[in-house]
N, C-alpha and C positions, 0 to 999 in steps of 0.2 A: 192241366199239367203246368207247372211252377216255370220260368223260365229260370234259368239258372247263371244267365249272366249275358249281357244288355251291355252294347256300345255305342255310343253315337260319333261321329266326326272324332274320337278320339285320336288324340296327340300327345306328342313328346319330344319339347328340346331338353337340346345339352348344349345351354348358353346359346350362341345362333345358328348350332345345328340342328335340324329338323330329323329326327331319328323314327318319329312316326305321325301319319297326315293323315287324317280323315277316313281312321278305320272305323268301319260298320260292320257292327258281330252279334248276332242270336244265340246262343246255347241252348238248349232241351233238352232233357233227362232222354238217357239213352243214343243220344251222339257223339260221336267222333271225330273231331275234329282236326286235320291235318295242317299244322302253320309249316307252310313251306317255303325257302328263300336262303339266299347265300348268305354269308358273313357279312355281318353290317346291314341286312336290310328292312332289321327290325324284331327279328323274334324274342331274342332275350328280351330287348327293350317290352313289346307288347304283356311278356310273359310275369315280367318283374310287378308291372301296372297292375294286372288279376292279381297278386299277389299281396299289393298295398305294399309294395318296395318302393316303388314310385311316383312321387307327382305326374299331373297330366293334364293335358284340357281336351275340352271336352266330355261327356256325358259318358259315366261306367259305373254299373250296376253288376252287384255278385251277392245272391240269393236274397237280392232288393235290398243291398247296404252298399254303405261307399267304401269302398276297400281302405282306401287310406285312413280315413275318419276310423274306422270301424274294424279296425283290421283282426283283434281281437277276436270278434264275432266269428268275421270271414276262416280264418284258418281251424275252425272246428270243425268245421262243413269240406276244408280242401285240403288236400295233402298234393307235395310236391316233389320228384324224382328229376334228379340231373345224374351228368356222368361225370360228377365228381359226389363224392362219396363227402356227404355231411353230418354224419355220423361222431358222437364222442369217442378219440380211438381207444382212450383208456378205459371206459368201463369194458364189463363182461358182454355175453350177448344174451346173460339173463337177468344184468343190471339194467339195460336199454329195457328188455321187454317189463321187466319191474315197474321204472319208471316212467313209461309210455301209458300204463296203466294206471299210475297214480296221478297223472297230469289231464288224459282225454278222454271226458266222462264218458264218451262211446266207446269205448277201449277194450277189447273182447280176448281175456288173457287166454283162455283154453284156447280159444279160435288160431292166436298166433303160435302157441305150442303144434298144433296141428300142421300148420304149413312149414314150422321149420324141422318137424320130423320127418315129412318129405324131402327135407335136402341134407348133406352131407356138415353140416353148420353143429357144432359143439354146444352146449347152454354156457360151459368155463370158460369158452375161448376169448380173450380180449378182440376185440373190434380190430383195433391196427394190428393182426396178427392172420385178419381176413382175410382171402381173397378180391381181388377186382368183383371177380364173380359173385363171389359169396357175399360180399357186404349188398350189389343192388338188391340180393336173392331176401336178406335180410329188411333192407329197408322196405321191398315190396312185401313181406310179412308184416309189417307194424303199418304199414299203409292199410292193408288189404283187411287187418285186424280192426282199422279203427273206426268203420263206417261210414265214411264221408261220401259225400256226395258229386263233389269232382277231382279228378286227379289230373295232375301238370307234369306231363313226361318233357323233361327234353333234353337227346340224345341219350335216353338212360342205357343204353345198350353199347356205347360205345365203346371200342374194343375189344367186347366179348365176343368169344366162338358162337358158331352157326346154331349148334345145336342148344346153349342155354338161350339163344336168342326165341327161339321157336317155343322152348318153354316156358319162359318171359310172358310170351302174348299170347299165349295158351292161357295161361293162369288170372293175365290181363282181362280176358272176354270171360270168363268165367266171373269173375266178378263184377265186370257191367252188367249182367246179366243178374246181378241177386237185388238189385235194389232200381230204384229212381236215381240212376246214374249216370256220368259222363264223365272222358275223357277227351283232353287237349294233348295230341302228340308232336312235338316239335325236332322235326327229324332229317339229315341228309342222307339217310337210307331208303329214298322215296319209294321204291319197289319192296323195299324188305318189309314198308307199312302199308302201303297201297290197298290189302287187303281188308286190312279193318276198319279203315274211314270211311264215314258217311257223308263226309261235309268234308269240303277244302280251304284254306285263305292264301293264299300264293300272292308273298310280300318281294316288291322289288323296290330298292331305294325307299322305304322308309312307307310306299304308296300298296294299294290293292289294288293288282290287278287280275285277278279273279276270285271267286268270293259266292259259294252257295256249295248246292250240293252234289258229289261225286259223280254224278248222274248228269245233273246240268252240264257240269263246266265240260266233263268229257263227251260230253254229246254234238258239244260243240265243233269239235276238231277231228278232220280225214285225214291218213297219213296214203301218198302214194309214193310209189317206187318209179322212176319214171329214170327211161335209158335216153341214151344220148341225144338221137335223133328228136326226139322231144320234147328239148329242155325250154327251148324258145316259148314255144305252146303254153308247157306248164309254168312258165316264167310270165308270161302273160295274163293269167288265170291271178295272178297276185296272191301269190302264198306269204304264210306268215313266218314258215321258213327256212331253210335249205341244207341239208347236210350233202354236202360232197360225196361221190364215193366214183370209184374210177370206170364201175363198169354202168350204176346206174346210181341216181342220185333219190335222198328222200327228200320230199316237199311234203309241208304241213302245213292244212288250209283251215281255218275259221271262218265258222259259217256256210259252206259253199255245200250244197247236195251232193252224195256220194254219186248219183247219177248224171254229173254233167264235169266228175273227174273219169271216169273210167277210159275215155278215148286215152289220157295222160299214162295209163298205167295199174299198177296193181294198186287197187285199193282197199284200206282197212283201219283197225281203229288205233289211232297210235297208242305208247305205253304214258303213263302216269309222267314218269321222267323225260319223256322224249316232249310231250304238253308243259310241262315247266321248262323245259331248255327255249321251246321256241319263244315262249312268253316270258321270259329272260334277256333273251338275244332282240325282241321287237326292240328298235329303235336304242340300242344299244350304245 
């Protein structure tokens, strides 16, 4: 199995600020990968780099070329989804599928006829006449058309309703699924993706502080419920971290046996978000 994209100690200033430090990253066909982290702690910057937007140091590898060097190469093999709409708004949305076809020799014109007769999307309609909704619906059509082998979501769902979201990543796994494929999703709706990741990278300041697969990292961490009388106890026990709450408070431990929290309280496995908030807040 090919790996499909290699990091080593990769980095990135902007001038003397360090915007990313010494990430280490695997890809394999068939993974999902969730870049998780606030404003500023690196995502776009990492995201740009796979992309050959960016200079870098350090070691990066995308389908065993240098993105930057090679970037040409690189984007036949990658297609890439944001939640700003990159689209030409003047053409039609059977000028786009025309010329998507004439440009990406893997370019499957029936294929993207098919998925945009599935949606309420016109072939005359001008682009900037689109929908928010409509245009990602579209852009995931000519993605999903063109074979590639990894795809770069980030926040592509933003601001869209509940329900096209759910059909978004319906459509998403349906497609991992036809080939030697992966996706990278880069997202603050950590619960609304939680389900489809296999792998995590949870970026703070620019650094990794967790980094493998959804299984690992959450396996790591107990959430207990622990009441007043308690707190001292579970405060002792050295959590990694503390939500307030008037009648009983949660603590969230790393590393420690569910078996030697239980005298503390109700124990269980925390959520996805509740494991970034405390690895957020460490040392904050």
């Amino acid at each position: 199995m090919d790996t499909l994209v290699e990091a080593q100690q990769l980095g990135k200033s902007y001038g003397k600020f360090r915007a990313l430090m010494g990430i280490n990253l695997t890809i394999q066909p068939g993974q999902v990968l969730g870049i998780l982290g606030h404003n500023g702690a690196g995502k776009s910057s990492l995201i740009k780099c796979l992309l050959g937007a960016h200079d870098y140091d350090g070691a990066l590898s995308v389908f065993g070329l240098e993105p930057r060097k090679e970037r040409v190469k690189v984007v036949r093999d990658l297609a890439y989804l944001s939640d700003v709409a990159v689209l030409p708004e003047w053409m039609t949305v059977k000028q786009i599928i025309k010329y998507s076809a004439g440009v990406h020799p893997n370019f499957d014109l029936a294929l993207a006829e098919k998925y945009l007769s599935q949606t309420d999307i016109k072939s005359s309609t001008k682009i900037g006449r689109l929908s928010k909704g409509m245009k990602v619906q579209l852009h995931l059509a000519l993605v999903m058309s063109a074979d590639v082998r990894l795809l770069i979501l980030d926040e592509p769902t933003l601001g869209l309703d509940l329900m096209f979201r759910e059909r978004f990543y319906n459509q998403l796994m349906d497609w991992l699924k036809q080939g030697e494929r992966s996706m990278v999703i880069a997202s603050h709706e950590i619960e609304e993706v939680a389900h489809l990741l296999t792998d995590l990278l949870i970026l703070k300041k620019g650094k990794s502080v967790a980094a493998g697969t959804v299984e690992e990292i959450m396996g790591r961490f107990q959430k207990v419920c622990v009441i007043e009388e308690n707190k001292r106890q579970a405060e002792a026990a050295r959590p990694l971290y503390i939500q307030q709450g008037v009648k009983e408070s949660m603590y969230i431990y790393e590393n420690v046996k569910a078996d030697k929290l239980v005298a503390l309280g109700e124990v269980s496995e925390p959520s996805m978000s509740e494991v970034f908030i405390a690895l957020q807040q460490e040392e904050a």
